[in-house]
C-alpha positions as CSV (number, residue, x, y, z in Angstrom):
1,X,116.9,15.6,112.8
2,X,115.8,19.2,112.4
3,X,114.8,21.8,115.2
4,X,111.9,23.9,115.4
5,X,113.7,26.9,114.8
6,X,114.6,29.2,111.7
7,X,118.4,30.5,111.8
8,X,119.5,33.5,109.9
9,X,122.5,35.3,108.7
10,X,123.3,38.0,106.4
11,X,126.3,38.6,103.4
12,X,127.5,40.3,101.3
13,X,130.9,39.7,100.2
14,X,132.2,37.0,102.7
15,X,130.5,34.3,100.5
16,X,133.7,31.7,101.3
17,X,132.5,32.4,105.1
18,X,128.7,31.6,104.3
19,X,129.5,28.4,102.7
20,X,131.6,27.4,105.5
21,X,128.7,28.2,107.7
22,X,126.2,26.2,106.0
23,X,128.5,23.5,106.2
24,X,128.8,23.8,109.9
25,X,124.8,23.6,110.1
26,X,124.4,20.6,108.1
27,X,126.7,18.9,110.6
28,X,124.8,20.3,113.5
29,X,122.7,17.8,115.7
30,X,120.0,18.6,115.6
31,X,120.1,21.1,112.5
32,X,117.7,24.3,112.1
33,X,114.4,23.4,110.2
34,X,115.6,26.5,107.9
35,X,118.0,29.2,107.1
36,X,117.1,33.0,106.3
37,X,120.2,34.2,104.6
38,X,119.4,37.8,103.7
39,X,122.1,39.0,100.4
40,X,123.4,42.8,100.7
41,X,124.5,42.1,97.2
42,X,122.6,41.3,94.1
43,X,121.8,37.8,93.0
44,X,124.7,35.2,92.3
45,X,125.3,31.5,91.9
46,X,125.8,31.5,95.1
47,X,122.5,33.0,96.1
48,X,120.7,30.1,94.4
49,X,122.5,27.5,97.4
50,X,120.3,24.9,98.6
51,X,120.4,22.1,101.4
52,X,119.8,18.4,101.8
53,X,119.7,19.0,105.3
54,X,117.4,21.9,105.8
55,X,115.6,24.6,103.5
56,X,117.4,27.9,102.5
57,X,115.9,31.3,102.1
58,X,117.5,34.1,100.5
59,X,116.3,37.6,100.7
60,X,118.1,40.2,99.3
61,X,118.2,44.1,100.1
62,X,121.0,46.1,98.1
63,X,119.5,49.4,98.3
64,X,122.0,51.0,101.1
65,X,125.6,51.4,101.5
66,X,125.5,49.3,104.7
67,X,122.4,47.8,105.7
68,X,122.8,46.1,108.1
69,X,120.2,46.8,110.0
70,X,117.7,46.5,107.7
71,X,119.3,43.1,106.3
72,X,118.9,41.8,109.9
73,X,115.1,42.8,110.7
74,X,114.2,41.2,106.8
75,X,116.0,38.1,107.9
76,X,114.3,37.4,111.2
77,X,111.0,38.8,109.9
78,X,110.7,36.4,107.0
79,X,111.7,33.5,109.3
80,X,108.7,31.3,110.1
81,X,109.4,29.6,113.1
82,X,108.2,30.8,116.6
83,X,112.3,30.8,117.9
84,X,115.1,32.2,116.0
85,X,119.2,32.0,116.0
86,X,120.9,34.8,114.9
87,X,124.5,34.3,113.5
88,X,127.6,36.3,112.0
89,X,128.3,34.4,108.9
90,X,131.9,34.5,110.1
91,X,131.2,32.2,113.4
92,X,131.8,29.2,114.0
93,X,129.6,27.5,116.0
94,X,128.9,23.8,118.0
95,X,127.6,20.9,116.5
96,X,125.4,21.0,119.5
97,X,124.3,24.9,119.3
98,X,120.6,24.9,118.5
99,X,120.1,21.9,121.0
100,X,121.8,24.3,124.0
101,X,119.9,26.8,122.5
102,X,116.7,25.7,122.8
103,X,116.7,24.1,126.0
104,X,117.7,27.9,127.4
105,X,115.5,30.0,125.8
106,X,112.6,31.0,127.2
107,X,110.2,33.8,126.9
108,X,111.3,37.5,127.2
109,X,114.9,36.1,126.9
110,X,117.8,36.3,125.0
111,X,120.6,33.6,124.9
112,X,123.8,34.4,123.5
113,X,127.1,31.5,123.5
114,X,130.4,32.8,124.7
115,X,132.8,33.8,122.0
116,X,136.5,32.9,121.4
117,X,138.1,35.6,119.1
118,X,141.3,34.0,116.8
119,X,143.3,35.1,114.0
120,X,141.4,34.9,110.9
121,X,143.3,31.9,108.9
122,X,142.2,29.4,112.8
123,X,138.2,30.0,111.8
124,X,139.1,28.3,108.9
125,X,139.4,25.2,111.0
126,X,136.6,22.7,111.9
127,X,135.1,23.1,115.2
128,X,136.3,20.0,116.9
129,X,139.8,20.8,115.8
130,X,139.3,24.5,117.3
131,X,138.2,23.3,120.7
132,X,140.8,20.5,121.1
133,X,143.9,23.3,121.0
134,X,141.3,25.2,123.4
135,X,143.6,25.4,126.2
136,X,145.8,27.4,123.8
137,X,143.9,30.5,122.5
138,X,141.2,30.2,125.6
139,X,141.9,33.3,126.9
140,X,140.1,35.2,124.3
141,X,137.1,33.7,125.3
142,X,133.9,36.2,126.5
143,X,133.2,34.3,130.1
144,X,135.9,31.9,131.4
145,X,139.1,32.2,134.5
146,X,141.6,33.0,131.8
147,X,140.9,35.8,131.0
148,X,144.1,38.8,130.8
149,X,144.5,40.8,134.0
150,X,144.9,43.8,131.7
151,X,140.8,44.1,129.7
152,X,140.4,45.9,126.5
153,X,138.0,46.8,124.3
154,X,137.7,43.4,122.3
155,X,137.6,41.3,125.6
156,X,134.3,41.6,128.2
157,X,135.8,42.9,131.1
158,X,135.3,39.6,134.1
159,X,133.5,42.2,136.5
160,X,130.9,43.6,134.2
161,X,127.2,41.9,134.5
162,X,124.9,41.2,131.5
163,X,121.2,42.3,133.1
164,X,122.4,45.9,134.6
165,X,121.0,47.6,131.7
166,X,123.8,49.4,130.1
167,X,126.3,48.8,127.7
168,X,127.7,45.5,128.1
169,X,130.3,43.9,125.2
170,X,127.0,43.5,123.2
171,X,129.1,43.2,120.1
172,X,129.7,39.7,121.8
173,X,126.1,38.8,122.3
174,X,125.4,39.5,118.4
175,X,127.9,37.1,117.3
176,X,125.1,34.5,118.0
177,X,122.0,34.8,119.8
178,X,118.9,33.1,120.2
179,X,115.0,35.2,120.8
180,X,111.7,34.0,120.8
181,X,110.3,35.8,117.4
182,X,107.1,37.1,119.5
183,X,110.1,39.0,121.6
184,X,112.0,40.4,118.8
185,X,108.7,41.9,117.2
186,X,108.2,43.8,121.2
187,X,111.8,45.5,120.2
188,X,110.6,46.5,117.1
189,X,113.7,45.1,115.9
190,X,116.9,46.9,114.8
191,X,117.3,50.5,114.9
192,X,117.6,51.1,110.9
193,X,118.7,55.0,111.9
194,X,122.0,54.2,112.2
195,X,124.0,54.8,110.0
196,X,127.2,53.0,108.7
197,X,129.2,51.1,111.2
198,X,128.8,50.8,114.8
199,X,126.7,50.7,117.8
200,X,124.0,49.0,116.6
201,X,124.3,45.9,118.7
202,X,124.8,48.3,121.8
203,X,121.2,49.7,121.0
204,X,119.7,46.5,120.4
205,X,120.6,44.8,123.5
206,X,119.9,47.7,125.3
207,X,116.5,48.3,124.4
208,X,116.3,44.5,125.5
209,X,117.2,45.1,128.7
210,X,115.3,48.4,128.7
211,X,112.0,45.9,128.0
212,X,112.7,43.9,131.1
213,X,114.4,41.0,129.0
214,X,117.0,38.8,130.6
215,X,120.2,38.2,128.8
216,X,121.9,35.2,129.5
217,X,125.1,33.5,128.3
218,X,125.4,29.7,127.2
219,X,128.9,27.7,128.4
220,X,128.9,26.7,124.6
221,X,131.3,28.2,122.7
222,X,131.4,29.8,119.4
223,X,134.6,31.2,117.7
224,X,135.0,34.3,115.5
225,X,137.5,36.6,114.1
226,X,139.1,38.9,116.1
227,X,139.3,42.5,115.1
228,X,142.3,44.4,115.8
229,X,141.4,47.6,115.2
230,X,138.3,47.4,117.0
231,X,139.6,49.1,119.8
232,X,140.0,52.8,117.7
233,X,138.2,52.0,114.1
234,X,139.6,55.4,112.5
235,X,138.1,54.2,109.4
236,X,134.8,54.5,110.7
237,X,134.9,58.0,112.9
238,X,132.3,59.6,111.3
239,X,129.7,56.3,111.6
240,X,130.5,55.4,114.8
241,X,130.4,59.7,116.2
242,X,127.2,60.0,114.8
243,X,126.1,56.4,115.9
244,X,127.0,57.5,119.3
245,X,125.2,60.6,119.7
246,X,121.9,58.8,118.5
247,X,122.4,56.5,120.8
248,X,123.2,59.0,123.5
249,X,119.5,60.5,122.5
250,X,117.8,57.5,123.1
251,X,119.0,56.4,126.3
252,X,121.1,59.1,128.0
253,X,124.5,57.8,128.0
254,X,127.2,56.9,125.2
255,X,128.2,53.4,124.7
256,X,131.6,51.8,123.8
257,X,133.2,54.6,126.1
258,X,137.0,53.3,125.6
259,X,136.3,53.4,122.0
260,X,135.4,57.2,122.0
261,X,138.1,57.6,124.5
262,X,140.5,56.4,121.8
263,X,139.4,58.6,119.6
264,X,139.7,61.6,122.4
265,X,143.5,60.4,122.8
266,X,144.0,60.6,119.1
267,X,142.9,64.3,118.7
268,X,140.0,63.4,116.5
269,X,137.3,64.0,119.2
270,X,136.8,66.1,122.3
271,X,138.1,64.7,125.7
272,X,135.3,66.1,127.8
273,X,132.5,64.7,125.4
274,X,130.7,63.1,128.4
275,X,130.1,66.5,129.5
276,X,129.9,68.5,126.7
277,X,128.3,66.2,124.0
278,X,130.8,65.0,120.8
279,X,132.8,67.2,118.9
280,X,135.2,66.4,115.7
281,X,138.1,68.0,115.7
282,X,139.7,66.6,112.9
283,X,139.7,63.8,110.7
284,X,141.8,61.1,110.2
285,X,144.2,61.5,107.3
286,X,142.3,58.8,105.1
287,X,139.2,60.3,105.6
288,X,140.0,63.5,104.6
289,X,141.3,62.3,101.3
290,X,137.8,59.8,100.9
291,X,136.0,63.2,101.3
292,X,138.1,64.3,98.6
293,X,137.2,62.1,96.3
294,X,133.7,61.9,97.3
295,X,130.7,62.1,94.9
296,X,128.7,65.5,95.9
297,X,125.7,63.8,96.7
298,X,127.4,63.0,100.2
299,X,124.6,62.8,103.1
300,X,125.6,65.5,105.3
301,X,124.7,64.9,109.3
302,X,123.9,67.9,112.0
303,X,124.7,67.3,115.5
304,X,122.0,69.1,116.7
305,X,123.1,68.6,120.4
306,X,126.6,70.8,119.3
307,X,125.7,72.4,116.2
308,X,128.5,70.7,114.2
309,X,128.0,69.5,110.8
310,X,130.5,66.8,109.4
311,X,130.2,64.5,106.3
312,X,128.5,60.5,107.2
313,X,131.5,58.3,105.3
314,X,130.7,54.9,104.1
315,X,133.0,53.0,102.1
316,X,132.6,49.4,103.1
317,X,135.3,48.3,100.7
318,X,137.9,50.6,101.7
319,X,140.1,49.8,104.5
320,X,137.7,46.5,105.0
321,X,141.1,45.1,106.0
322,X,141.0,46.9,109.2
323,X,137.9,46.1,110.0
324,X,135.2,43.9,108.9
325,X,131.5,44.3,109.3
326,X,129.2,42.4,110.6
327,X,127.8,41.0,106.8
């Protein structure tokens, strides 16, 4: 039986993850009427993937470095049902996801499943035989009693709320979130002037909250890769700096502070940057070597807040064993 409601994903080299997700939806009771996958890559076999179960979309926009962004707002625009599920192409998700879904979502809403991070090779792992060894690696889940004493960065701290209107583990919401379409058109969608990596999630769940939205968290659970390095992406400084200070233009304060703080402790930012607006003072050792090596044609970003001029890095391949993006 198929649902009333279009689900969409984007890729573009995790291809062994997308077909594990389509699998996943096909056993899914009840199943989306449709999936949007939007392709950051050109055409392949793979791109030509079809469904007994429910009808397949693919988009395609290769025109960017990293756009992820833009690869989102296609997806949900081209989807044709009134209520949408967003999902990483890296979760796995309930059999009985778009059923929970849809009974929660309402208007000017946003429902979003609690999230179970494991090492990479357990996602590989049907869903049943995940949640029976639950007990085990349940304490990397986003909203339950076993969570550490000692928080980090890739663990929603148990005291934080999810309607005060500031940053709030958003990266967790974006793993898989339902909206009514009509409510994702009133946030004019994702902010496509960020650049790179980072802090788009942050903006987009903001601006939700900023709208008057409520954001509210299923019991059902979906798993996903951890990220290690999330906690300091050095790979990514240069993004996730300028990320930050467009974000801090928009809504007066900077997101994913223990991230920046990380980079403060590792000499490659200011300390006082709360006060005195972000500063690089060096880059990491790989970084340096990228610019190197990089093409001339470089975009170069301002900090018009400090004056500071530094080079925007995107290399999506390299070091995408430290950290993987959200495609």
């Amino acid at each position: 039986m198929r649902s009333p409601i279009s689900a969409v994903t984007i890729v573009k080299s995790r291809t062994e993850k997308l077909t594990n997700l389509i699998t996943q939806l096909e056993q899914c009771s009840p199943t989306p009427d449709e999936l949007v996958i939007v392709w950051m890559a050109p055409p392949s076999d793979l791109s030509l993937v079809s469904s007994d179960k429910f009808d397949i979309v693919h988009k395609f926009v290769t025109q960017d470095a990293l756009p992820i962004a833009k690869a989102r707002n296609k997806g949900m625009s081209a989807a044709r049902h009134a209520n949408l599920a967003y999902l990483n192409v890296d979760a796995v998700i309930a059999p009985s996801l778009f059923r929970d879904g849809l009974l929660a979502l309402r208007d000017n809403t946003v429902v979003f499943t609690s999230v179970v991070f494991l090492p990479n090779e357990r996602c590989c792992k049907p869903y049943r035989q995940i949640s029976k060894n639950e007990k085990e690696i349940g304490y990397l889940a986003s909203n339950d009693d076993t969570l550490p004493e000692d928080d980090n960065n890739e663990i929603p701290s148990r005291d934080q709320e999810i309607n005060h209107g500031k940053f709030s583990d958003d990266s967790i919401c974006s793993t898989v979130f339902f909206i009514r379409k009509a409510d994702f058109q009133k946030t004019g969608g994702f902010d496509e002037g960020y650049a790179g990596f980072g802090l788009n999630d942050e903006d987009f769940f903001t601006n939700c909250r900023a709208l008057g939205f409520s954001l509210e968290q299923l019991p059902t659970r979906t798993f996903a890769p951890h990220r290690p390095n999330y906690q300091c992406p050095i790979n990514h400084l240069l993004d996730f700096v300028h990320n930050a200070q467009r974000f801090h233009s928009k809504w007066g304060f900077y997101p994913c502070v223990n991230v920046l703080n990380a980079y403060a402790d590792q000499g490659f930012i200011n300390a006082d940057f709360k006060q005195n607006g972000i500063k690089i003072k060096h880059l990491p050792q790989q970084v340096e070597e990228d610019k190197a090596d990089a093409p001339v044609e470089q975009l170069t970003v301002t900090n018009a807040q400090n004056n500071v001029e530094f080079t925007s890095f995107h290399s999506p391949e390299k070091g995408s064993d430290l950290l993987s993006t959200t495609a």
